[in-house]
DRENDO-1510 file (C-alpha; in Angstrom, 1 decimal, always signed):
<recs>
REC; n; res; u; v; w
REC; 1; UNK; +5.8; -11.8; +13.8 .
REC; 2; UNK; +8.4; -13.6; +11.8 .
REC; 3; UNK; +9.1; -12.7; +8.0 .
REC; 4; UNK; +7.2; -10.9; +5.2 .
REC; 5; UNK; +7.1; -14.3; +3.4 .
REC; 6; UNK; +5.0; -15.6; +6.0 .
REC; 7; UNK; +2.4; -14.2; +5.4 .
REC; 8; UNK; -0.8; -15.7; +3.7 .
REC; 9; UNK; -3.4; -13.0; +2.1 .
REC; 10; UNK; -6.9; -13.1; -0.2 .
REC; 11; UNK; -6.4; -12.0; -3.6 .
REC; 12; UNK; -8.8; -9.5; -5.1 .
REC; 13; UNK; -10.4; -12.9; -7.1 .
REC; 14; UNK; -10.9; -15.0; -3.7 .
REC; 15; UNK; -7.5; -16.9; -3.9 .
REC; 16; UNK; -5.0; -17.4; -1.4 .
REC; 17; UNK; -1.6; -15.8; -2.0 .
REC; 18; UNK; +1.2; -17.1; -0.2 .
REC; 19; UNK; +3.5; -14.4; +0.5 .
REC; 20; UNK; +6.6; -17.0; +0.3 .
REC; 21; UNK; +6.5; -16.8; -4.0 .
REC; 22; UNK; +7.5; -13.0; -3.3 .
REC; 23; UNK; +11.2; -14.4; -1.8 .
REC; 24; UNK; +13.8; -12.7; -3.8 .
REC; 25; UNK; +11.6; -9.9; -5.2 .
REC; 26; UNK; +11.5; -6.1; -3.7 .
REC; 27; UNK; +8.1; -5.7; -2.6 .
REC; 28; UNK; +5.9; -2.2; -2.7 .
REC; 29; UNK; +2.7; -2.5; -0.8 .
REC; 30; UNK; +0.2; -0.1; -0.8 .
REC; 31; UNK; -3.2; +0.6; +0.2 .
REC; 32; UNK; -5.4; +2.0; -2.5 .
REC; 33; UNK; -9.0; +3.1; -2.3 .
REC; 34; UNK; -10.7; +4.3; -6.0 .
REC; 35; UNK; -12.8; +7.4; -4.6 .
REC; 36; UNK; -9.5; +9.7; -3.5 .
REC; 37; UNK; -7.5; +12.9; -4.2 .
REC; 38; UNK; -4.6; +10.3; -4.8 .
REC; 39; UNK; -6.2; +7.7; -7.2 .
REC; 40; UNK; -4.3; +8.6; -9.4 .
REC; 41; UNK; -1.5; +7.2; -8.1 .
REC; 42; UNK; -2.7; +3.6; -9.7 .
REC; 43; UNK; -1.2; +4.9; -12.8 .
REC; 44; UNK; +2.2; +5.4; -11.6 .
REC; 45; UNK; +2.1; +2.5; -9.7 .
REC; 46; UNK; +1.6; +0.6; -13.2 .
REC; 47; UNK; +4.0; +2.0; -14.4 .
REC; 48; UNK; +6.6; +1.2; -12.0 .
REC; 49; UNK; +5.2; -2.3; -12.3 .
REC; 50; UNK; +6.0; -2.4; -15.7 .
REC; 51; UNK; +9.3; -1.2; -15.8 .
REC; 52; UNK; +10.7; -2.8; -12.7 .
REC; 53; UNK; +8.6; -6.4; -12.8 .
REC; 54; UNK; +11.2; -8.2; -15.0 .
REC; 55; UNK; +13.8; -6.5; -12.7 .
REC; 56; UNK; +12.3; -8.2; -9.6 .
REC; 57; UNK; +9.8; -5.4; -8.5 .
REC; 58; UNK; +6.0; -7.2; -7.2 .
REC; 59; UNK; +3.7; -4.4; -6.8 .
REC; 60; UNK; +1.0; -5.5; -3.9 .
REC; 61; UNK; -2.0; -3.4; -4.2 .
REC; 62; UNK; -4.7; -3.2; -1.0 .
REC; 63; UNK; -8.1; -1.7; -1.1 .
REC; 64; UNK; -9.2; -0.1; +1.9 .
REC; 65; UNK; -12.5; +1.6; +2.8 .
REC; 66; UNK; -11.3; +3.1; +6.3 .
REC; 67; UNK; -10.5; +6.6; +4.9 .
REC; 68; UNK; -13.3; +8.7; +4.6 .
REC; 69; UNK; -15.4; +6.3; +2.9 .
REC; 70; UNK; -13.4; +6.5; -0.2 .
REC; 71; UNK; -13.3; +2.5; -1.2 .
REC; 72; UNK; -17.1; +1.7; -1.1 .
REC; 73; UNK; -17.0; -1.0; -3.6 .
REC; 74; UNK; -16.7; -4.7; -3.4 .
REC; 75; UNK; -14.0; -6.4; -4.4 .
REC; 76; UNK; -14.9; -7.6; -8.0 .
REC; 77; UNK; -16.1; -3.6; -9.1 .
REC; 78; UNK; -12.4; -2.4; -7.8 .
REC; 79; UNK; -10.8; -4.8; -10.3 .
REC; 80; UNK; -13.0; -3.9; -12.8 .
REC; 81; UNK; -12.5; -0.1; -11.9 .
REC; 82; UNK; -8.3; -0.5; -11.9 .
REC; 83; UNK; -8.2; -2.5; -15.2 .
REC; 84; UNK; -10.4; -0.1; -16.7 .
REC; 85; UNK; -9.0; +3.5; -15.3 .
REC; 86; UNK; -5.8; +2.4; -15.0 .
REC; 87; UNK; -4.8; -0.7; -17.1 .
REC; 88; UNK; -3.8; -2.2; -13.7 .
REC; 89; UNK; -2.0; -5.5; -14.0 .
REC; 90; UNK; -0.4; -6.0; -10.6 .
REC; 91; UNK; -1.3; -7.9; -7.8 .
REC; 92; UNK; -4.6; -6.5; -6.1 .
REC; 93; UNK; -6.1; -7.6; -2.6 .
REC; 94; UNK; -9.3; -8.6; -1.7 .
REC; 95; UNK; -10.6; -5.0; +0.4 .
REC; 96; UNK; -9.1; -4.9; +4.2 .
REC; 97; UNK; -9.1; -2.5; +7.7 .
REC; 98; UNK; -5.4; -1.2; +7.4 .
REC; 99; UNK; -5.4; -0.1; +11.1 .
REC; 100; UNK; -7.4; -1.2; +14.5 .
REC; 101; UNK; -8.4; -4.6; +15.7 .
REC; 102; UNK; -9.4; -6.2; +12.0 .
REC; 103; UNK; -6.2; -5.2; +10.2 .
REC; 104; UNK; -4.4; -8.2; +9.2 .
REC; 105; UNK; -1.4; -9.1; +10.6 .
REC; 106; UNK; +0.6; -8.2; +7.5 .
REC; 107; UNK; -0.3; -4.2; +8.5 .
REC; 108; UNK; +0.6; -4.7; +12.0 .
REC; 109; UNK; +3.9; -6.0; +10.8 .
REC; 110; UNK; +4.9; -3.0; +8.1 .
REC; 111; UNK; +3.7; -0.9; +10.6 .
REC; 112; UNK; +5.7; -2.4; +13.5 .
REC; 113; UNK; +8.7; -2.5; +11.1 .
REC; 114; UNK; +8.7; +1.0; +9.3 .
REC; 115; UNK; +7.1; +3.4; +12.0 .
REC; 116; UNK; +5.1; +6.8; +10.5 .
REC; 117; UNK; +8.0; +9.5; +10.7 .
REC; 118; UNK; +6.0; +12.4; +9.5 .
REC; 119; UNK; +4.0; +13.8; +6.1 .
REC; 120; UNK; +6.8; +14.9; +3.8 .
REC; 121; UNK; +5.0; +17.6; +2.9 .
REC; 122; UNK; +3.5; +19.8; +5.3 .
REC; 123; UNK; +0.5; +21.4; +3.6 .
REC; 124; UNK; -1.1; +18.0; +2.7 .
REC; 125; UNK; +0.5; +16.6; +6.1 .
REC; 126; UNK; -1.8; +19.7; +7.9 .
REC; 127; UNK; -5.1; +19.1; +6.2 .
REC; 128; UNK; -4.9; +15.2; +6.2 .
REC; 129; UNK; -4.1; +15.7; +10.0 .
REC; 130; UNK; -7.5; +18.0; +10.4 .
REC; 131; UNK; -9.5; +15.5; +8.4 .
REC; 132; UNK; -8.4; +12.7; +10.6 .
REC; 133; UNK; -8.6; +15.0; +14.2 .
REC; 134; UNK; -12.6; +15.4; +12.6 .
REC; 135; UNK; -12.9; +11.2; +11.6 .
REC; 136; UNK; -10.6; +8.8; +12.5 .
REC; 137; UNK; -8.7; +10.5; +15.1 .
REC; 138; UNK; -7.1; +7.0; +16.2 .
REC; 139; UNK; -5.3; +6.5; +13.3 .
REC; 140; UNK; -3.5; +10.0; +14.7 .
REC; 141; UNK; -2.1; +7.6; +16.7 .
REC; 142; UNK; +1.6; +6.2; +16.7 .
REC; 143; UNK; +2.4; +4.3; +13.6 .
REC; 144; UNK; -1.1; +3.9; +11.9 .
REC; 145; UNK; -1.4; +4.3; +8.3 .
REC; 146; UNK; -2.7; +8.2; +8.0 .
REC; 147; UNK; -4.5; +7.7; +4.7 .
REC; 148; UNK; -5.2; +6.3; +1.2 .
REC; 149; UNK; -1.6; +5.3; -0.9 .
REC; 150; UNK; +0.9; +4.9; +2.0 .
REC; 151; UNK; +3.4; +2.7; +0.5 .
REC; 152; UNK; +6.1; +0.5; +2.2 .
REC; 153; UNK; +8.4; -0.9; +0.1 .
REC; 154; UNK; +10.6; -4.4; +1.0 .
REC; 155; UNK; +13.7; -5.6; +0.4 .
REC; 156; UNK; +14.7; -9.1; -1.4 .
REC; 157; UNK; +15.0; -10.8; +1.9 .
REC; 158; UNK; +12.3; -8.6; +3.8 .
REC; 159; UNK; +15.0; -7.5; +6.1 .
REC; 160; UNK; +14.2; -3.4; +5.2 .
REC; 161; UNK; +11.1; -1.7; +5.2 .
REC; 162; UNK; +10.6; +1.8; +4.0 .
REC; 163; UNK; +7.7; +3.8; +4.4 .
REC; 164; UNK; +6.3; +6.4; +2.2 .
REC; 165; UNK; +3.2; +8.6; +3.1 .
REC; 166; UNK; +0.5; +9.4; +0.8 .
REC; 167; UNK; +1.7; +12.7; -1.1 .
REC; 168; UNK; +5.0; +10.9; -2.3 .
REC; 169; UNK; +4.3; +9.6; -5.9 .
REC; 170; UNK; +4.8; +6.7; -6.9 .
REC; 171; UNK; +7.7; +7.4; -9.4 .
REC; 172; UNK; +9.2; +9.6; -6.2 .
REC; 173; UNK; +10.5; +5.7; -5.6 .
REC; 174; UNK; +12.1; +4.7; -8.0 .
REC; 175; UNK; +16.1; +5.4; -6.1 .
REC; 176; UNK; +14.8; +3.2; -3.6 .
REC; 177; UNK; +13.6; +0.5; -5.7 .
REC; 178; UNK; +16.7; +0.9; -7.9 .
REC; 179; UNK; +18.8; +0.2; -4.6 .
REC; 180; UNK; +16.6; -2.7; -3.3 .
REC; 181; UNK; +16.9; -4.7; -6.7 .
REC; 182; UNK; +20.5; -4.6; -6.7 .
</recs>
């Protein structure tokens, strides 16, 4: 595994985007999914797109179906469903496995490079733990991503990783973008 700006992914639209026209920007990947408790989150993400883009900020969105079901649709209705519900105008993904054998290398990477350190908040950190002992109890595992919205944001030169768990909101970030763009 080299560099972030190796990487090569499908767009939400069927093109290729190579990862190498994000050198220079701060990068905040996430995996979405439009059927969870932390939807919602699309709107802050927009936002933070829009105030940071022009600062260097590209906000890298990922649907994912692995969490209880909660991404059903295919790729075309979860563009629709962001622009509509959320005025989304970042960069969306065509739908991926975030963990196990079918996550794409790009996942194995931000998870190799910015481990799972715990769920800032222990209430939601206890009852996603119990949903996942009761479905995916892999993803208990090590470094997996735990659930829907776990962000990872990347610096210019893709030399720091941070990783954020589901329950911290997206304008929770912004010191940590603020210090990346620098």
């Amino acid at each position: 595994m080299g560099k972030i700006h190796e990487f090569k992914m499908k767009a939400i639209n069927g093109q290729m985007i190579d990862f190498a026209q994000y050198e220079n920007k701060v990068l905040l990947i996430v995996n979405t999914a439009s059927k969870c408790g932390f939807t919602g989150q699309y709107e802050g993400l927009e936002e933070l797109n829009k105030k940071y883009a022009d600062k260097g900020l590209v906000v890298l969105g990922f649907p994912c179906n692995q969490f209880l079901a909660q991404e059903p649709a295919v790729d075309g209705e979860i563009a629709e469903f962001c622009s509509i519900n959320f005025g989304v105008s970042f960069q969306m993904f065509s739908k991926i496995d975030v963990n196990g054998e079918n996550a794409p290398e790009i996942y194995k990477y931000l998870k190799a490079k910015a481990p799972f350190e715990g769920f800032p908040i222990k209430e939601v950190g206890e009852k996603l733990s119990g949903i996942l002992k009761e479905n995916s109890p892999e993803f208990l595992e090590g470094n997996e991503i735990k659930w829907n919205f776990t962000k990872f944001l990347v610096s210019k030169d893709g030399s720091k990783i941070k990783r954020f768990e589901s329950s911290v909101a997206p304008k929770e970030l912004e010191k940590d973008i603020e210090e990346f763009i620098l």
